[in-house]
C-alpha positions, 0 to 999 in steps of 0.5 A: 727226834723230838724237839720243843724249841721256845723262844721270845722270853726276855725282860720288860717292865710292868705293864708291858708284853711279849709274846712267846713261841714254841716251834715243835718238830719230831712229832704230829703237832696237830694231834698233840694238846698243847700247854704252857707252864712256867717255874718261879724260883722257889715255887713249883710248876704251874700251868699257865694255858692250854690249848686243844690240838685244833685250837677250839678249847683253850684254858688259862690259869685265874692269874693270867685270864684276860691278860694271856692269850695261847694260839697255835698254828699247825701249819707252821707246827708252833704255839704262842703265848701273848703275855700282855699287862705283865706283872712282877710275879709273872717272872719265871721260867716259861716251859712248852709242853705237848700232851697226848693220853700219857706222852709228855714232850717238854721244851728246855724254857725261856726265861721272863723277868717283869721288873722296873 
């Protein structure tokens, strides 16, 4: 069975980080592309950063570059995402997705609220 288990969300005030976890199991985690997206109430979903199966490629969204970092770890089959400088408009509902060719694995979301 395949499960996608994001943890670490939470809120914190502007400014200030945390850093988010996505243990994966029930698949082959080290062929998989691995993806964070994140839901605003209201807004669609957007992709905030992406990661190749071996961790040589990433990707971010403009609005996160230099404040985001995705990494992964195929050992421990999990993808993290450093969120640093955090910004009101950076709350939302933070989703793990594992791509490969067409299969889409997508976790259940752990809420971020950036507030003072």
């Amino acid at each position: 069975q395949v499960q996608l288990v994001e943890s670490g969300g939470g809120s914190v005030q502007p400014g200030g980080s945390l850093r988010l976890s996505c243990a994966a199991s029930g698949f082959t985690f080290s062929v998989y592309s691995m993806r964070w997206y994140r839901q605003a109430p209201g807004k669609e979903r957007e992709l905030v950063a992406g990661i190749s199966p071996t961790g040589g490629n990433t990707n971010y969204a403009d609005n996160v570059k230099g404040r985001f970092t995705i990494s992964r770890d195929n050992v421990k089959n999990t993808v993290y995402l450093q969120m640093n400088s955090l910004k009101p408009e950076d709350t939302a509902v933070y989703y793990c997705n594992g791509h490969r060719f067409t299969v889409d694995y997508w976790g259940q979301g752990t809420q971020v609220t950036v507030s003072s």
